[in-house]
C-alpha positions in Angstrom: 38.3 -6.4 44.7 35.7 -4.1 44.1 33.1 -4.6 41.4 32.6 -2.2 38.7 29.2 0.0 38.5 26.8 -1.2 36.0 25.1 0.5 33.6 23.3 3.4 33.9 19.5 3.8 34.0 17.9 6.9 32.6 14.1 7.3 31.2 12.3 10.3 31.0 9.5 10.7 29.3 9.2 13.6 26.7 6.2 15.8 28.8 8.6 16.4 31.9 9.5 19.6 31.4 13.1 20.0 30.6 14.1 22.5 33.3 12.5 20.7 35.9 14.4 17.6 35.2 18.0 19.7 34.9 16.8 21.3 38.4 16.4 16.9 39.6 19.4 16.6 38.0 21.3 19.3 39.6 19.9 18.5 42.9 20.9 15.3 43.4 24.6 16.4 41.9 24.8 18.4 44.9 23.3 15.6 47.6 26.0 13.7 46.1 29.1 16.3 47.2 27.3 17.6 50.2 26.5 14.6 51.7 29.5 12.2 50.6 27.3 9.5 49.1 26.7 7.6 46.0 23.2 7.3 44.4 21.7 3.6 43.4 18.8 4.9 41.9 16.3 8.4 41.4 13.2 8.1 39.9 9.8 10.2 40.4 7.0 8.6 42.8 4.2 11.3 42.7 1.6 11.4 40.6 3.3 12.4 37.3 4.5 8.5 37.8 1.7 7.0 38.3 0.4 8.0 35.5 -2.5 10.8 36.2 -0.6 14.3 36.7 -1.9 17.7 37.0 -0.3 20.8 34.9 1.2 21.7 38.2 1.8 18.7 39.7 5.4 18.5 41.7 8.1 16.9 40.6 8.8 14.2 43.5 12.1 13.0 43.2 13.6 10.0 45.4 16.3 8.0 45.8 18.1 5.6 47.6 22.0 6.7 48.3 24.7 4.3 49.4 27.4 5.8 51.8 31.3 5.3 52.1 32.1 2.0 53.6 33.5 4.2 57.0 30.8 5.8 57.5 29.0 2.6 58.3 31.8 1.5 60.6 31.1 4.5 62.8 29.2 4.4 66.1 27.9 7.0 65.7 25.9 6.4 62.6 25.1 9.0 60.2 21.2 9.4 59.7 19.5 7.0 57.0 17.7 9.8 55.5 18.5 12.8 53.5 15.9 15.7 53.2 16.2 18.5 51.1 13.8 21.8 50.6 10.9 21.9 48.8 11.3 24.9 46.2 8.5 25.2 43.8 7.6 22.1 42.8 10.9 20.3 43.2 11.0 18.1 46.3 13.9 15.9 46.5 14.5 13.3 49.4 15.9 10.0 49.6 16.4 6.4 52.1 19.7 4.9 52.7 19.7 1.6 51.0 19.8 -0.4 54.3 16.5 1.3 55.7 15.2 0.4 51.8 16.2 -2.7 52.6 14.7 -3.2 56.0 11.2 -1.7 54.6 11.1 -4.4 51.9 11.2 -6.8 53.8 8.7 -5.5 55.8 6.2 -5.4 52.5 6.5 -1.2 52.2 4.8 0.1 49.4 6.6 2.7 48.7 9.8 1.6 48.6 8.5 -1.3 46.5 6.9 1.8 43.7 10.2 3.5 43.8 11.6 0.6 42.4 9.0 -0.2 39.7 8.1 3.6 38.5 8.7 4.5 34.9 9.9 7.5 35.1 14.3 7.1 36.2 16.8 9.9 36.2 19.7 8.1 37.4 20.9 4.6 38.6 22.6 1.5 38.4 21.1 -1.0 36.3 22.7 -3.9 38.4 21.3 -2.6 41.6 18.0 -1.9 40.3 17.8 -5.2 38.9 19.1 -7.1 42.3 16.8 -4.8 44.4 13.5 -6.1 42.1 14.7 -9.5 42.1 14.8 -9.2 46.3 11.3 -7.7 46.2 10.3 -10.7 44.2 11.8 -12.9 46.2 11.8 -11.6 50.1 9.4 -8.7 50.3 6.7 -9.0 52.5 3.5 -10.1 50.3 1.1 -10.0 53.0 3.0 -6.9 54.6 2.6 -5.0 51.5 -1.1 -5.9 51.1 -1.9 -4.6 54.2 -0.1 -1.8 53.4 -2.4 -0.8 50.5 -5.7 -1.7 52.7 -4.6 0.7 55.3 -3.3 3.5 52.9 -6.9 3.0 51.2 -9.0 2.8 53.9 -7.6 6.0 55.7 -8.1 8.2 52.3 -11.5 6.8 52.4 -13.0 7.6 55.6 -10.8 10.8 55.3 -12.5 11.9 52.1 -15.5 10.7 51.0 -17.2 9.2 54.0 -19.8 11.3 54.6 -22.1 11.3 51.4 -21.1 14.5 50.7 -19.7 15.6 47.4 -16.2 14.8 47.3 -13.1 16.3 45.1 -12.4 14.2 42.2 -8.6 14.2 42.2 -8.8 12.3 45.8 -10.6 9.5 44.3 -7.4 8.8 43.1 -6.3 8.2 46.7 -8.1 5.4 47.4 -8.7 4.0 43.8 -4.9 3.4 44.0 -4.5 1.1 47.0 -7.9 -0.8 46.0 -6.7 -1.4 42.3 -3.2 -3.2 43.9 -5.2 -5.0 46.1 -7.4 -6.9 43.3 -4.2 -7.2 41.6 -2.4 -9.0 44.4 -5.5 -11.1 44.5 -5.1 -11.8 40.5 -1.5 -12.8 41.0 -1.0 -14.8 43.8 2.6 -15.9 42.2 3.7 -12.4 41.8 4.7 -10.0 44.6 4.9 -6.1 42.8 2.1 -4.6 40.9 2.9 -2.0 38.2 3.3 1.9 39.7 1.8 3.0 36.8 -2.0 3.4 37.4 -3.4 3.1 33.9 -1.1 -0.2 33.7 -2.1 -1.3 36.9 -6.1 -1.0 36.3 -5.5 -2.9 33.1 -3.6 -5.4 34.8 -6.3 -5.4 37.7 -9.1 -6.5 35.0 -11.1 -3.7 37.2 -14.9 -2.9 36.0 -15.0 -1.4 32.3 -17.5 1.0 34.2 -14.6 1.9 36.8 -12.3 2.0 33.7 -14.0 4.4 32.2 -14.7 6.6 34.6 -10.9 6.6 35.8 -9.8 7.2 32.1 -12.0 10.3 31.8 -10.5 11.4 35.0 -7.1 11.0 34.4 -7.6 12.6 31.1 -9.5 15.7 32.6 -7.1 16.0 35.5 -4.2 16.2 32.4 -6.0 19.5 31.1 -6.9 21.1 34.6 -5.3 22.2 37.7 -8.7 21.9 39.4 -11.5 18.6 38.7 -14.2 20.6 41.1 -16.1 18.3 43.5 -19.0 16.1 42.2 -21.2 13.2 43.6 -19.1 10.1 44.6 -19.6 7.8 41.2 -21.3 4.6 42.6 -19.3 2.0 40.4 -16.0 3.9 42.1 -17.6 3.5 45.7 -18.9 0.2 44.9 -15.5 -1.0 43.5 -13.5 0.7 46.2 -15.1 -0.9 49.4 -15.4 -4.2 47.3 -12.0 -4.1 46.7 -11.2 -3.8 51.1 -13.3 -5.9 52.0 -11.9 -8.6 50.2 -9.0 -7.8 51.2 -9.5 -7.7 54.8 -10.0 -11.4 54.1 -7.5 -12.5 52.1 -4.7 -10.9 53.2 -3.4 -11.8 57.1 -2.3 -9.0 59.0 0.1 -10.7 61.7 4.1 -10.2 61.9 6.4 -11.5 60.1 9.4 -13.1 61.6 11.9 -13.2 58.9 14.3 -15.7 57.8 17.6 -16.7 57.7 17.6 -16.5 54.1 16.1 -13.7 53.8 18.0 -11.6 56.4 21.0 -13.1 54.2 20.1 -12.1 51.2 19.5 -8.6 51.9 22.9 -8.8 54.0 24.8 -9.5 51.0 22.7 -7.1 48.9 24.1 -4.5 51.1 27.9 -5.3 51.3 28.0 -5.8 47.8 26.2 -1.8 46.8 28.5 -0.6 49.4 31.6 -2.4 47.8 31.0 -1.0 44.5 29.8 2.2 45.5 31.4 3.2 48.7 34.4 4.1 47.0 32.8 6.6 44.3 31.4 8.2 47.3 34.8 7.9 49.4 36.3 10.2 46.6 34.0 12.9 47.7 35.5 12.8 51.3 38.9 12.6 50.4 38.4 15.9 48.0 36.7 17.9 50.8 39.4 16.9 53.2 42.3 18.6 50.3 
């Protein structure tokens, strides 16, 4: 017998501009009939998430969908993806929930934000709250660290490596990674650090010098569509590199071979989402074929 959906998840925060979020909204309604799918869980993973947007930042959309229980029974399997235009500043794409599955236990750090950002249109509390608990449990610690260093480290050399003035909004880019580092270093019982960046530097005990700087930032980025370019702050650059090189050394970087209890879990993970929600998306096939 199938399991009934839980409830449903919805927080949006009272700056998101209202016709931006009935354009998500309307989006994904179509994804649902045009694909045959049901989604888990939408939320918003750019920057208005984590906490330091722009006037005209996009709104990034993303979700994880769940497909009818014979579509996984085919050979001749459907793609695990689903990618829509970008129209203004809408962009819309989402993972099916067994490559979201496979990624976390991987340690993929941006499945792992989708899952903790504050900002939800849609989805089902029971699945949100059994994909966290699997994160918690299963992801990839190390995996996910690694992650973080090599996201950082890229934006680094890509940005501000040459002593030259740098624009402020991509200090951002490598503040990130280096904040979630020092706070996997602060919690070495925990496995997900907050999405939300303001949260996360709190929760990182960074530097009240990197605080402050970051604060006045994120405040002037909130006013301005453009920061300019300035002198790399030293306590940033000093905190930044800090931050990676500890991290190169605390954080292994060989494969993981997973486990049978892992590989379990995230098996029945799966069967159950598409038990309960392979049938909601099953209606949509059996209405197109009418």
């Amino acid at each position: 017998m199938t399991a009934p959906l839980g409830a449903r998840l919805r927080s949006i925060p009272d700056d998101l501009a209202p016709e931006a979020v009935r354009a998500v909204d309307d989006r994904l309604a179509a994804i649902r009939r045009e694909h045959n799918v049901s989604i888990g869980f939408a939320i918003e993973s750019g920057s208005r998430a984590w906490g330091f947007p722009s006037p005209d930042s996009d709104y990034d959309c993303r979700f994880v969908f769940v497909r009818a229980a014979d579509d996984y029974l085919s050979p001749w399997q459907l793609r695990d993806v689903i990618e829509t235009p970008l129209e203004g500043l809408l962009d819309v794409n989402g993972w099916d929930l067994g490559k979201a599955l496979k990624l976390l236990l991987k340690g993929n750090a941006v499945i792992v934000e989708w899952l903790m950002s504050p900002i939800v249109y849609q989805g089902d509390r029971d699945l949100v709250d059994d994909l966290r608990r699997f994160a918690d449990g299963f992801a990839h610690r190390d995996g996910l660290a690694n992650h973080y260093l090599h996201l950082g480290e890229k934006q680094r050399r890509a940005y501000f490596a040459d002593g030259k003035d740098v624009q402020l909004k991509k200090l951002f880019y490598a503040l990130r990674p280096a904040a979630a580092l020092r706070w996997l270093r602060a919690h070495p019982e925990r496995t997900v650090p907050p999405m939300h960046f303001p949260t996360l530097m709190r929760e990182c005990d960074a530097p009240d010098d990197v605080r402050s700087l970051t604060e006045a930032l994120i405040h002037r980025k909130a006013r301005t569509r453009e920061l300019g370019a300035a002198a790399l702050p030293k306590p940033i650059e000093a905190f930044v590199d800090q931050e990676f090189a500890l991290a190169r050394q605390a954080f292994p970087s060989y494969p993981r071979h997973l486990t049978p209890e892992a590989k379990g879990e995230a098996d029945r993970l799966f069967r159950s989402a598409v038990e309960r929600f392979g049938a909601a998306a099953s209606t949509f096939q059996r209405s197109d074929a009418r």
